[in-house]
LOBA-525208 format. One line per 5 residues: number of its first residue (from 0); for each residue z, x, y negated of C-alpha. Coordinates in steps of 0.5 Angstrom, whole numbers, plus 2048, in hexadecimal, padded with zeros to 3 digits. Example, Ala and Ser with C-alpha at 12.3 -4.5 7.8 and 13.67 -1.06 7.14 Angstrom:
BEGIN
0	810/819/809 | 80E/81B/802
REM end
This chain:
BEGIN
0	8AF/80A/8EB | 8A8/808/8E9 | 8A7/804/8E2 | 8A3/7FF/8E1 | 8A1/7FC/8DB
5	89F/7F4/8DA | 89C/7F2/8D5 | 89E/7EA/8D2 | 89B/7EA/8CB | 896/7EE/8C7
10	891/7EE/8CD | 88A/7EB/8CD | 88C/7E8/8C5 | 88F/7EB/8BF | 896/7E8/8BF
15	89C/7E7/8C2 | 89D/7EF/8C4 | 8A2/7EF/8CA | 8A2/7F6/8CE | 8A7/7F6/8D4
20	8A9/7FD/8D8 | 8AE/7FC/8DE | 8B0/802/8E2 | 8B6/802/8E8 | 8BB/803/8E2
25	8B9/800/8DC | 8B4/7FB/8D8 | 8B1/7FC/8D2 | 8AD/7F7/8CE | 8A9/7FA/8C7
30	8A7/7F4/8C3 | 8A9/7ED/8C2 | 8A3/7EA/8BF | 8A2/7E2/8BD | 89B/7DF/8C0
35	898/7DD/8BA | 890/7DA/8B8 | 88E/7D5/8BE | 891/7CF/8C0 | 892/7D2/8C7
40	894/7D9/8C5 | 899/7D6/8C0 | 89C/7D0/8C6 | 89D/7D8/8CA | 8A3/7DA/8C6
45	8A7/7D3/8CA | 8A6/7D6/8D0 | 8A9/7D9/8D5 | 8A9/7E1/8D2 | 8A7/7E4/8DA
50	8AC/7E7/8DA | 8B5/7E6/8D9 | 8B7/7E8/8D3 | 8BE/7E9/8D6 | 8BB/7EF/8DA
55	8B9/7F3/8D4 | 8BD/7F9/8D2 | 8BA/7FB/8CC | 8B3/7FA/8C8 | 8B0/7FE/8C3
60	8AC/7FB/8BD | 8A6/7FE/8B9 | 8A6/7FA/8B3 | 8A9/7F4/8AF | 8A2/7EF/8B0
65	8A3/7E8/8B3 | 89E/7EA/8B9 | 8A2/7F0/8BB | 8A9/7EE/8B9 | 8A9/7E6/8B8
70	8AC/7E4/8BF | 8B2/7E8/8BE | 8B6/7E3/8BD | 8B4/7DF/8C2 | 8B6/7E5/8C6
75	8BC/7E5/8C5 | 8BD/7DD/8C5 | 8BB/7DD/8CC | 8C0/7E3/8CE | 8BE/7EA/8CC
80	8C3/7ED/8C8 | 8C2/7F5/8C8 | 8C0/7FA/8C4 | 8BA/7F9/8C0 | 8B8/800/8BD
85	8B3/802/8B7 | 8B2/805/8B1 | 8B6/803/8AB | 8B1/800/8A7 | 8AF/7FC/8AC
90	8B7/7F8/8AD | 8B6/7F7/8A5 | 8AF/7F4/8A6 | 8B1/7F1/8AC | 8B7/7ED/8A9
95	8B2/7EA/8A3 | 8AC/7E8/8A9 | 8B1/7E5/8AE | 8B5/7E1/8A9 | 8AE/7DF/8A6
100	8AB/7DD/8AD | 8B1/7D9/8AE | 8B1/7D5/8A8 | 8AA/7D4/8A9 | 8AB/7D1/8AF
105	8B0/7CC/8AD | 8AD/7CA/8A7 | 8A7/7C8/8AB | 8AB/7C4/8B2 | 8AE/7C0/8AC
110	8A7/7BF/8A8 | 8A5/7BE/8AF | 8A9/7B9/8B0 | 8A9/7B6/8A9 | 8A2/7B5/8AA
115	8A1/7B3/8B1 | 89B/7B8/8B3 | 89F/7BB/8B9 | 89F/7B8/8C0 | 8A6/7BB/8C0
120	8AD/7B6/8BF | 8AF/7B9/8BB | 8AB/7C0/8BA | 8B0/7C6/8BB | 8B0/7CD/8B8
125	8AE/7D3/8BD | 8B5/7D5/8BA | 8B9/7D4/8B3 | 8BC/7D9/8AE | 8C2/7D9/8B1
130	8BF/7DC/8B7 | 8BA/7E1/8B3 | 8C0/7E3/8AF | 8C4/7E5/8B7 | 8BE/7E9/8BA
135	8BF/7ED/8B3 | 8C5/7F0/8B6 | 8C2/7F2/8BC | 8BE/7F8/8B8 | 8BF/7FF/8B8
140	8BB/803/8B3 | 8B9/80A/8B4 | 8B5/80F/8B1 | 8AF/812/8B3 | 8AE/817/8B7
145	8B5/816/8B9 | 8B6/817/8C1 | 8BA/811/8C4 | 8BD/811/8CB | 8BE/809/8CD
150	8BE/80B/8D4 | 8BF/810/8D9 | 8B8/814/8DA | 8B6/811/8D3 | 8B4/813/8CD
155	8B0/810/8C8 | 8AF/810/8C1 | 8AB/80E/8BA | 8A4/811/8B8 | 8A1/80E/8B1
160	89C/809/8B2 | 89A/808/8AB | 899/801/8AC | 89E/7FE/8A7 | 8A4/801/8A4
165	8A8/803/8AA | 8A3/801/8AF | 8A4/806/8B5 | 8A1/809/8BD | 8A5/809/8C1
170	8A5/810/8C6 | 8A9/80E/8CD | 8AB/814/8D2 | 8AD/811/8D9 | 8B0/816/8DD
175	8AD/813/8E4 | 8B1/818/8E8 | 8AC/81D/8E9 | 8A7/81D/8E3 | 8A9/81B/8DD
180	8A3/814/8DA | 8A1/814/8D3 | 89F/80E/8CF | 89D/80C/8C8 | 89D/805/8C6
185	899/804/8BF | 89B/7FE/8BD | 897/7FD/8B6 | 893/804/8B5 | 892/805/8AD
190	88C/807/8AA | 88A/80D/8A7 | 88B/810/8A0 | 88C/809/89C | 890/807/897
195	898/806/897 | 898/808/89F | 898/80F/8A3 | 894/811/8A8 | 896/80F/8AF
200	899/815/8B3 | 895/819/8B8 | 895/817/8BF | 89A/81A/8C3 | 89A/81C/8CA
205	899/817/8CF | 897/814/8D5 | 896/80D/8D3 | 895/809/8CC | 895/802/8CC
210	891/802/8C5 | 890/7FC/8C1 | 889/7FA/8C0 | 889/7F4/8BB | 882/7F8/8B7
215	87F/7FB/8BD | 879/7F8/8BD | 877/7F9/8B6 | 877/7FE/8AF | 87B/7FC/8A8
220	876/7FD/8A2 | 876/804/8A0 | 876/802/898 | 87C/804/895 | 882/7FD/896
225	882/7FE/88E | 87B/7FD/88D | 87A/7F7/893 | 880/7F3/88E | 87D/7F4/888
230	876/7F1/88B | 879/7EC/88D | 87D/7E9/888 | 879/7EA/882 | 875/7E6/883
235	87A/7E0/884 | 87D/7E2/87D | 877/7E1/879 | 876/7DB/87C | 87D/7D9/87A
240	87F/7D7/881 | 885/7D9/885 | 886/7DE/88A | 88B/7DC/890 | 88D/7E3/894
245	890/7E1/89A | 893/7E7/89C | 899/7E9/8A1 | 8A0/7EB/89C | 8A1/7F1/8A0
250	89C/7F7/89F | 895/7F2/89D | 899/7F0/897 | 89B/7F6/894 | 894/7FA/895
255	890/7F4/892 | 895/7F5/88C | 894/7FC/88B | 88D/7FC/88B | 88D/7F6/886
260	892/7FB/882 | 88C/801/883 | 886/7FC/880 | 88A/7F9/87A | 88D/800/878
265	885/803/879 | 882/7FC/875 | 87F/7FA/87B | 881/7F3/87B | 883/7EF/876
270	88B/7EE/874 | 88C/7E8/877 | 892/7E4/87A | 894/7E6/881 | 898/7E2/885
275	89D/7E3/88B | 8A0/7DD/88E | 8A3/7E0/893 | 8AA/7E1/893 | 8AA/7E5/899
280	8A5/7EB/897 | 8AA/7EC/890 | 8AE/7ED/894 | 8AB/7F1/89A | 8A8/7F5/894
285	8B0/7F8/891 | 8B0/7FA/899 | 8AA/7FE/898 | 8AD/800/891 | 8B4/802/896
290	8B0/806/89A | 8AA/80A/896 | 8AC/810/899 | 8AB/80E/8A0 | 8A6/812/8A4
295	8A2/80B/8A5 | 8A0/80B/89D | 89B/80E/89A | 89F/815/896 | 89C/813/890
300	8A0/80D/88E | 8A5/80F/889 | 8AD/80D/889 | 8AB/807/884 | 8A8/802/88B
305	8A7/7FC/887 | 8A4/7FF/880 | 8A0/803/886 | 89D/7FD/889 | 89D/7F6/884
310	899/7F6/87E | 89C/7F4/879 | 89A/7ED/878 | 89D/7EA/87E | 8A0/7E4/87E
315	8A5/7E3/884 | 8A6/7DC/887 | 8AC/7DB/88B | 8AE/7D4/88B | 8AA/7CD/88E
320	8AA/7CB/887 | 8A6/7D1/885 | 8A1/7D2/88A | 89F/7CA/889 | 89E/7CB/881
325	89A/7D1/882 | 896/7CC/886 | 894/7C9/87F | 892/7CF/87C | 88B/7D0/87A
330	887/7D6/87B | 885/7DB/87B | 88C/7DE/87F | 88D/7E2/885 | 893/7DE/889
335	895/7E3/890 | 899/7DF/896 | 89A/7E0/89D | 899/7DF/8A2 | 893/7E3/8A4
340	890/7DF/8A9 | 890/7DA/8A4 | 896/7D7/8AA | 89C/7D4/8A7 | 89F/7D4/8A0
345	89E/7D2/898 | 897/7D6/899 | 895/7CF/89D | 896/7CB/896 | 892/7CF/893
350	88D/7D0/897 | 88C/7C7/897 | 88A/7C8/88F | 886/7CE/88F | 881/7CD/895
355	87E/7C6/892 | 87B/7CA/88B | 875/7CF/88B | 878/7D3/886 | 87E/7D5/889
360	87F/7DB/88F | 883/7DD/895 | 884/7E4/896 | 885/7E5/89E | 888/7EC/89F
365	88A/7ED/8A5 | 888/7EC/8AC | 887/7E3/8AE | 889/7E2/8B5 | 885/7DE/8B9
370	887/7D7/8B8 | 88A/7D7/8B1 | 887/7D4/8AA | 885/7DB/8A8 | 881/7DC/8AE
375	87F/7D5/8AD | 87B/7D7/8A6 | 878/7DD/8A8 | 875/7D9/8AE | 872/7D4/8A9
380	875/7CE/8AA | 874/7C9/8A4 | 87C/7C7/8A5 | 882/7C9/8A6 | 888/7C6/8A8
385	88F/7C6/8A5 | 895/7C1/8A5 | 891/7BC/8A9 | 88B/7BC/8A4 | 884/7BF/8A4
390	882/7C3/89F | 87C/7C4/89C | 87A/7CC/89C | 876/7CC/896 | 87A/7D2/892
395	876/7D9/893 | 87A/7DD/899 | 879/7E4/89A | 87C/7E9/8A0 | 87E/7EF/89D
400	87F/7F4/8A4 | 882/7FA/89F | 888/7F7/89F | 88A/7F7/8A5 | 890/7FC/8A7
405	88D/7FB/8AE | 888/802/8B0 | 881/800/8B2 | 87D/802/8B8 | 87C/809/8B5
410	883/80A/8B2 | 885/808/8BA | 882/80E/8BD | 884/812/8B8 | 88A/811/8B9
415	88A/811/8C0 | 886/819/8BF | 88C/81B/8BB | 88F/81D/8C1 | 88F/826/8C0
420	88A/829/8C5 | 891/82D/8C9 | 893/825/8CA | 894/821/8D0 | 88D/81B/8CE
425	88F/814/8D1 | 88D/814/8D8 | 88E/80C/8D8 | 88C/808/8D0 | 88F/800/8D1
430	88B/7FC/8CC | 88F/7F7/8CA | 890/7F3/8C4 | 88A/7F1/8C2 | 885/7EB/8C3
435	881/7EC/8CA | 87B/7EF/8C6 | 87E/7F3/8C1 | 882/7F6/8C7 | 87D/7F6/8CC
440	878/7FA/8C7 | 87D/7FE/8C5 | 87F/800/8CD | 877/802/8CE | 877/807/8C8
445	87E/80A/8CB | 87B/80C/8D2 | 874/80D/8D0 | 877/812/8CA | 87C/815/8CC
450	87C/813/8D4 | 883/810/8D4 | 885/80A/8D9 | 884/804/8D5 | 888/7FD/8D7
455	889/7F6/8D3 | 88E/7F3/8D6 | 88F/7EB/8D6 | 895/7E7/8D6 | 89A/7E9/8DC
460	896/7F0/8DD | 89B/7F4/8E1 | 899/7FC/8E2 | 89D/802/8E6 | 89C/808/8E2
465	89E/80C/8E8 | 898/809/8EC | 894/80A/8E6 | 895/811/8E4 | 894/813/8EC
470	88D/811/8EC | 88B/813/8E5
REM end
């Protein structure tokens, strides 16, 4: 019964996590992310998966974002219709990401068409809300620490990532009939001691750890996340300009807030208007509010969620009609609109108005993927694109890098040297989930550090851990 663990996302880019583990008697899949960013990634999540979703028995998920759970209801669509387990929070936000992510897409199949800009007759969505609303069925919540047994000879449970509310590792133990194997997979590692999120859990014991690397190359600044918000938008309000947040609605949104919160109360930033167009961060922020006592939380936050996270001028924009006046508005203000990635959604209206004037701002606070608009900007390109149109950039832009809830470089090895000195060290790292030099540097530091066997994987990469263990 030797296992073999295949990797078909999240290998050699930054997205699209999809890790397959096969044994004689059972499969198991950990993530189903979307391929997001460039056009060639994106046109993967239409293919073949590299594996029957039909003949996986169950699948474990680490945590709501669309790059780890987006292809779910693809997934089931094409067959799988076993169990998938994980934390409680992650099936609450998971229903609110995935019912998104399936409007999303049929919005822009039926803008696509409308405008004629797709080479497809007609433009399909990857999958509809109705399928989204099937795979939330399939769910089956968890607590941390909880060991389950899906299979014989398996056991496996949920760490704290720390990531974002209910982000988990996921500790695996396969019996192989005369040793027992122990991985960990990551998924998305947390960053230490900041606001609203708790440290990740300590490694584990192990044997392999496939270990995401998306800031493996690279350091966030080491300024306080407050500090680097306040410097950035001060500027843009004394101008009288507007402040465009293109931030994610899970996680991201709900740190920026509490962070402006901090700087009002202290009289460090002005009082302005503070706009969230984002239907979906309101809501992600009442399942925050639900949750507070989760142990991916920061301990700190009290039972009142909301009035702890949201300054008190905030204004919510809910509706298409709202979101188009808060277009007409003058400065200065702060308006915060998903995606992220600047990828899709209301955020692109926006971003059309905001980026042709100098007084105005883009606050980029989270990580870029390689082909995204946001990247774009950080490249210096005078344009970018969006609906069809090119925009000039002439709006300030500045990348904020504290806000990310990904660790960095050092918060990356840290995490893997949290391992007590009694426990088995990982004999084998799998670097995955990452562009190919983040992962690549993050590999070298790993096995120059630490002298742990380092491989980043490419897509379809397929490794027997018996064989591997043996030769180590």
């Amino acid at each position: 019964m030797n296992p073999r663990l295949s990797f078909h996302g999240g290998a050699g880019t930054v997205t699209g996590s999809r890790y397959l583990l096969t044994t004689d008697s059972y499969k198991f899949l950990v993530d189903a992310g979307l391929f997001q960013g460039l056009k060639k990634l994106r046109q993967r999540n239409w293919d073949d998966p590299g594996f029957d979703p039909k003949s996986v028995d169950f699948m474990f998920l680490t945590h709501a974002h669309i790059d780890h759970a987006g292809y779910l209801p693809r997934l089931v669509k094409d067959g799988f219709h076993k169990p998938i387990y994980c934390t409680r929070a992650t099936r609450d936000l998971s229903q609110l990401l995935l019912m998104d992510s399936a409007k999303i897409q049929e919005e822009d199949a039926r803008y696509a068409n409308k405008k004629g800009f797709s080479k497809h007759r007609p433009a399909l969505p990857l999958y509809t809300s109705d399928e989204a609303a099937g795979a939330l069925g399939f769910m089956e919540p968890v607590d941390y620490g909880e060991w389950l047994t899906p299979a014989e000879g398996l056991r496996v449970r949920f760490l704290n990532a720390g990531h974002i509310l209910g982000a988990s590792m996921v500790e695996a133990h396969l019996d192989t009939g005369g040793k027992t194997i122990r991985l960990l997979f990551s998924g998305d590692i947390g960053r230490y001691d900041v606001p609203l999120h708790s440290d990740p859990d300590p490694l584990p014991d192990c044997h392999f750890l496939v270990m995401e690397s998306t800031y493996g190359d690279r350091a966030h600044r080491s300024e306080s996340i407050e500090e680097q918000i306040r410097e950035a938008l001060i500027d843009c309000v004394d101008r009288k300009g507007i402040a465009l947040i293109p931030s994610f609605a899970v996680g991201r949104s709900q740190l920026v807030t509490l962070c402006l919160r901090q700087l009002m109360i202290a009289n460090r930033l002005p009082d302005v208007p503070i706009h969230i167009d984002s239907p979906m961060a309101v809501d992600a922020t009442r399942i925050y509010s639900r949750h507070l006592h989760d142990l991916s939380l920061d301990d700190s936050l009290t039972d009142d969620g909301r009035s702890r996270l949201f300054p008190n001028n905030v204004q919510f924009h809910r509706t298409v009609e709202e979101s188009k006046h808060l277009n007409r508005l003058s400065g200065p203000r702060i308006i915060i609109s998903s995606s992220g990635m600047l990828t899709a959604g209301r955020v692109l209206h926006h971003l059309k108005r905001i980026l042709p004037d100098k007084r105005n701002l883009v606050m980029l606070v989270g990580y870029q993927a390689a082909g995204t608009r946001g990247r774009a900007m950080m490249e210096g390109k005078s344009t970018v694109r969006v609906h069809g149109e090119d925009v000039p950039v002439k709006a300030q832009f500045i990348p904020i890098s504290g806000l990310s809830a990904h660790a960095d470089k050092d918060e990356l090895e840290r995490f893997v040297r949290s391992a007590g000195e009694s426990q088995q060290q990982p004999d084998t790292i799998f670097v995955t989930h990452g562009e190919p030099r983040s992962s690549k540097a993050l590999a070298k530091t790993l096995h120059d550090g630490l002298g742990a066997r380092t491989f980043s994987p490419e897509l379809g990469d397929s490794y027997d851990l018996v064989e591997l263990l043996s030769g180590s």
